[in-house]
N, C-alpha and C positions, 0 to 999 in steps of 0.2 A: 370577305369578298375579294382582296387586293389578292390574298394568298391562292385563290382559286386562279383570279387570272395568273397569275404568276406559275402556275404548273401548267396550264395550256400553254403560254408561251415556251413550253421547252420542248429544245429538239425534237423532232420526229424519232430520229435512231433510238431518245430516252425509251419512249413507248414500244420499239421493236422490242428493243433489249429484255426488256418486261415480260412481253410477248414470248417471246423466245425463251428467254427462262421457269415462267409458268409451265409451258408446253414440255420441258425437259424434266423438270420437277412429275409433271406427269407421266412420262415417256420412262422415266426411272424407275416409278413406280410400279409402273405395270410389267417393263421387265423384268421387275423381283419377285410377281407375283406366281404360282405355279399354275400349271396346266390344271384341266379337270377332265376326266374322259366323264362322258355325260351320258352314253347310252351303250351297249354291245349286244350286238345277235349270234347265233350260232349260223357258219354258215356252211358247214360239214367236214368226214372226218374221213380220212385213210387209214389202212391199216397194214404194215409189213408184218408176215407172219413171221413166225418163231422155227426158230432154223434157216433162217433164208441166206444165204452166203455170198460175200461176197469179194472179188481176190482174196478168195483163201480165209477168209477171216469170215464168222456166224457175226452179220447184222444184231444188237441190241444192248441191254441194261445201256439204252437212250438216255443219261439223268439230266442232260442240259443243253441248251441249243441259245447260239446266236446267228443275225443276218448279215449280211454281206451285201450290202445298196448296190454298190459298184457295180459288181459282178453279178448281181440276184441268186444268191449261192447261199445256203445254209449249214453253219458248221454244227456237228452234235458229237458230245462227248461220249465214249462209249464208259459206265462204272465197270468195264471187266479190270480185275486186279491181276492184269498178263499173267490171269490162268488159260482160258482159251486159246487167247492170243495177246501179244501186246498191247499195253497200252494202246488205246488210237479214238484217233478223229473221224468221223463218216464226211465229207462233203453230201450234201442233199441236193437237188433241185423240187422245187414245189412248187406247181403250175395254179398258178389263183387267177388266170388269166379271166374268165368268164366267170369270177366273182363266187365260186364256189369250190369247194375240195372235194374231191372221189377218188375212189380207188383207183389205181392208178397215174395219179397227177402226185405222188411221189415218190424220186428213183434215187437209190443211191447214185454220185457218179466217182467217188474218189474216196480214197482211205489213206490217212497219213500216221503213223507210227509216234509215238511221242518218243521223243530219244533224251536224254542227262546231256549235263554240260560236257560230259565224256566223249557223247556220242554215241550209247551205245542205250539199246530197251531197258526202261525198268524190269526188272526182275519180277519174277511172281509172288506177289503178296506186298510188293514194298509201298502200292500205291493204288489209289482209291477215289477214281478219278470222278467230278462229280459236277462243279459249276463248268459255265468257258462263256467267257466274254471277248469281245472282238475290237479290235483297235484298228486305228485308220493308219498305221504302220506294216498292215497284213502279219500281225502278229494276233496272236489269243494269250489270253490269260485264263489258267487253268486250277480250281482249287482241287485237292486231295482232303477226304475224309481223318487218313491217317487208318489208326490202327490200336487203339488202349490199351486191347489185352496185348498185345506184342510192345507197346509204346513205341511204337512210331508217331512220329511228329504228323500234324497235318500241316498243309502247305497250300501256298498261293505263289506260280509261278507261272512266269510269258516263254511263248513258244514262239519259236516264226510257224507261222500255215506251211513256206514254203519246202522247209524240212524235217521240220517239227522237231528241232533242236529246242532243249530250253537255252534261253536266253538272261532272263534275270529271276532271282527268288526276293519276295516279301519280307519282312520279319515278322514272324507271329508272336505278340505276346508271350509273357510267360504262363499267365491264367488259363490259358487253353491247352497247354501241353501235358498230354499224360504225366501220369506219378506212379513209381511202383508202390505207393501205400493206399493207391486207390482213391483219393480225397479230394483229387481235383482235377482239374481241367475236363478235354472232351470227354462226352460218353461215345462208346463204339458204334460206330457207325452212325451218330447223330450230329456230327462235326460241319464241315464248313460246308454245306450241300448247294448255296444260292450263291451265287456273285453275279456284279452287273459296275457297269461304269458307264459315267455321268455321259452328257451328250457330247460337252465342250473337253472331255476325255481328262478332267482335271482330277477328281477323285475316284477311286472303286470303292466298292461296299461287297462286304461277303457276312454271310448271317450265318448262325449253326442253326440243325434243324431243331435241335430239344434245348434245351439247358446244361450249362455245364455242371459237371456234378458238385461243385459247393457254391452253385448259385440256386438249386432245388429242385425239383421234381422233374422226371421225365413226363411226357406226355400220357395220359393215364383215363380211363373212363371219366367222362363230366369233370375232367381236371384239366387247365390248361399249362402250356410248360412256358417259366424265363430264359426265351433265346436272344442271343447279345447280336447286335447288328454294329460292324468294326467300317469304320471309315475310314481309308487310307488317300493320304497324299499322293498324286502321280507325279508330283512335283520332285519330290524327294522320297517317293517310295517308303513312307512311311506312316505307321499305323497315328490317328491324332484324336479318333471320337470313337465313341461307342453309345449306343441305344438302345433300351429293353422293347423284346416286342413278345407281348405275348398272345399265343397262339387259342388258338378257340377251344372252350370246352365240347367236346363232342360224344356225346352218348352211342353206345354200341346198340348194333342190333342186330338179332338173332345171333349170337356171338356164342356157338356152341364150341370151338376151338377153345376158347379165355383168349385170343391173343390179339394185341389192339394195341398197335402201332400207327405214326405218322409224325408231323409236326408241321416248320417249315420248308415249304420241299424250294422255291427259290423266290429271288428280287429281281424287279424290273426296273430301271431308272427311266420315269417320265420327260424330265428336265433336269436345268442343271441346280434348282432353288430344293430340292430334297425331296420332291414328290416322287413316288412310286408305286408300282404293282405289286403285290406278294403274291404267291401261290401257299395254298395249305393243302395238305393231302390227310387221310387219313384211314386208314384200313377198320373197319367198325365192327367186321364180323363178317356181315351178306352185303359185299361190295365197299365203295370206296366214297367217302367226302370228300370233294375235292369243290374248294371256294376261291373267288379271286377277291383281294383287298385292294383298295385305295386307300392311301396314306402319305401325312407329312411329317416331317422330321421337324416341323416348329413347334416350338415348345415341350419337347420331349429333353427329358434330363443328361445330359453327357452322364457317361458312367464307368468312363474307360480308367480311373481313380478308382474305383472300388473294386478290390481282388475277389470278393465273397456278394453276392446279392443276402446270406443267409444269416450272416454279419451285421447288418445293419438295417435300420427301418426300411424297408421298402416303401411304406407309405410317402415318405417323403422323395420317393423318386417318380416323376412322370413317364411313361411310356407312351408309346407310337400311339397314335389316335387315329383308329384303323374305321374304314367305310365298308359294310360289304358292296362289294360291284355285282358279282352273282352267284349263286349256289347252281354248281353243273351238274348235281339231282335234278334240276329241273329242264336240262334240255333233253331229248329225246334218245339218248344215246346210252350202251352197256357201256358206265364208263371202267376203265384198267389203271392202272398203277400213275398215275401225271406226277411227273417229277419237273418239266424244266421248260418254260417260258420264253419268247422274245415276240418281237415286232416285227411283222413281215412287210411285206411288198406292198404297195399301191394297189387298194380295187381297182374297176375298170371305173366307177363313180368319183376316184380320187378318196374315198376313205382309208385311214390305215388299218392292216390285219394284225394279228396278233393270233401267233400259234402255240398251241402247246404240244409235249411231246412226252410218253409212257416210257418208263423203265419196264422191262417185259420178266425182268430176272431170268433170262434165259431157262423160264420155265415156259413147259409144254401148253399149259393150261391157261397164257397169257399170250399177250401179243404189242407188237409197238402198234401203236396208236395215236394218229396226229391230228387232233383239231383244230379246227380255223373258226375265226372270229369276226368280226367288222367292227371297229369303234367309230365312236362319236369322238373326238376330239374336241374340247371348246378353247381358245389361247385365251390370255387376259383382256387382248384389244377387243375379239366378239362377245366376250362377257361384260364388258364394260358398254358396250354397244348394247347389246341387249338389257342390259340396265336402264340403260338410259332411254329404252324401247327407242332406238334410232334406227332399229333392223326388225327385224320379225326371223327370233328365234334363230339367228344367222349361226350356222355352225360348220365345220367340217371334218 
């Protein structure tokens, strides 16, 4: 009883300090915790035909897109390997103004050349231009698929937007770089197709779309393939984790060709705690799968130590613990070729968009294709709130 009075007699500040500490202990928590996108609609789709030009350069193979808040400006990466034309960037504008997408609500408005630390265009064939992510320095970071049969190197390099010089290169692993005996690193044209950096712009991640060849199988009927996902320092520009993600089995149909391709086509970074979107694409025979995932990076095994997945037990390694968000067979829409994912603009409701974007292959019989989306977002503080039913289903 003495001891009880004895702690009421203590300062006031004791009890703030308490207070105050509880609440940060909590506050910390929930800042480590990640986002959840909770709901998504379709909310329509544009489409730039095939052949459509623009200064001089044929609009398409779209493989990647990010936004631009500032300016409300969308960069997309063209995959031409400066056969057509150069290297280059499309600038978009994309009008979500009244909360829906149609034809016409997007126009090119700008084309920027990618140019070498030289200065001058990559050459034809030498690059295979495929993620682009966007930094708050008005620079992009640009992966290249590379090239196996040629053995080119694939590549993750920053460009300024405003001249589209590069600026700095990545260093890629050794595990990923072609071999002339054939037995490892990327497979052609299944290389670094996704990139995306964190919000607080401290790490990038770039994923390949299949498996690298002495970690197993490409992508295959009711088979799914081990694609490595590389996490790099923006600190010091340097590669420090890796993560198995493996991609869906997916069955073909009507698949009178045999040919049945796809994998990872790109990464979206949610936050800065490891949550993200993936995109998977898939060509199945009569038309295309194309799925969005949710996914975290807790508890999945680093793996950037292991040169071979083929080598060693795979059982004992965790992978990505993937959610599906939704199967886009099921919106209303002939869907085309989806390669390349970002976050758009503000609805007029305050929801965030999220568009995707078609590689066309600069074939006749395809076309670029841009769909919009509307998400749920739910942060830690409304889910803990709605836990604690202190709101009613509070979201935004």
């Amino acid at each position: 009883m003495y001891l009880i009075k004895k702690i009421w007699r203590l300062p006031r500040i004791f009890y703030v300090f308490i207070l105050v500490l509880i609440i940060s202990i909590l506050l910390s928590n929930l800042i480590s915790c990640p986002v959840e996108i909770t709901d998504i609609d379709f909310i329509g789709s544009a489409t730039l035909p095939t052949g459509l030009t623009f200064q001089n350069t044929e609009v398409g193979g779209l493989s990647g897109i990010t936004y631009d808040a500032k300016n409300d400006l969308y960069y997309a990466i063209s995959d031409d390997r400066s056969n057509k034309s150069t290297a280059r960037i499309y600038t978009l504008k994309i009008d979500l103004s009244k909360g829906s997408l149609k034809d016409g609500n997007v126009i090119p408005v700008a084309v920027t050349p990618l140019l070498n630390k030289a200065g001058t265009n990559f050459t034809a064939g030498s690059v295979d231009p495929e993620g682009i992510a966007l930094t708050k320095k008005a620079t992009v970071f640009i992966s290249s698929e590379g090239d196996n049969n040629q053995l080119i190197n694939p590549f993750i390099k920053e460009f300024s937007l405003a001249s589209g010089r590069e600026i700095a290169t990545l260093p890629i692993p050794n595990k990923f770089l072609p071999h002339q005996n054939n037995k490892q690193g990327i497979r052609n044209n299944l290389a670094f197709e996704s990139l995306t950096i964190t919000p607080n712009e401290k790490h990038l991640f770039a994923a390949t779309e299949n498996a690298l060849i002495q970690d197993g199988s490409e992508v295959k009927p009711n088979t799914n393939s081990p694609c490595r996902i590389v996490q790099y320092n923006l600190l010091t520009n340097q590669p420090e984790k890796e993560f198995l993600y493996l991609t869906e089995p997916v069955a073909p149909f009507l698949n009178f060709s045999r040919k049945f391709m796809g994998g990872f086509a790109d990464l979206l970074a949610l936050d800065n705690q490891g949550s993200f979107l993936s995109l998977e694409r898939h060509f199945t025979g009569l038309g295309f799968y194309i799925a969005l995932f949710q996914f975290n990076l807790t508890g999945a095994s680093d793996i950037h130590h292991i040169s071979s997945l083929l080598a060693v037990d795979t059982k004992k390694i965790k992978p990505v613990q993937k959610n599906l968000l939704l199967d886009l067979r099921k919106i209303d829409v002939l869907l085309d070729n989806i390669e390349g994912l970002t976050f758009g603009s503000k609805l007029p409701n305050g929801q965030r968009s999220l568009i995707l974007v078609s590689d066309n292959n600069f074939n006749v019989l395809q076309r670029t294709q841009i769909l919009a989306f509307k998400l749920k977002i739910e942060s830690p503080v409304f889910r803990l709130l709605r836990r604690l039913r202190l709101v009613p289903n509070l979201q935004r």
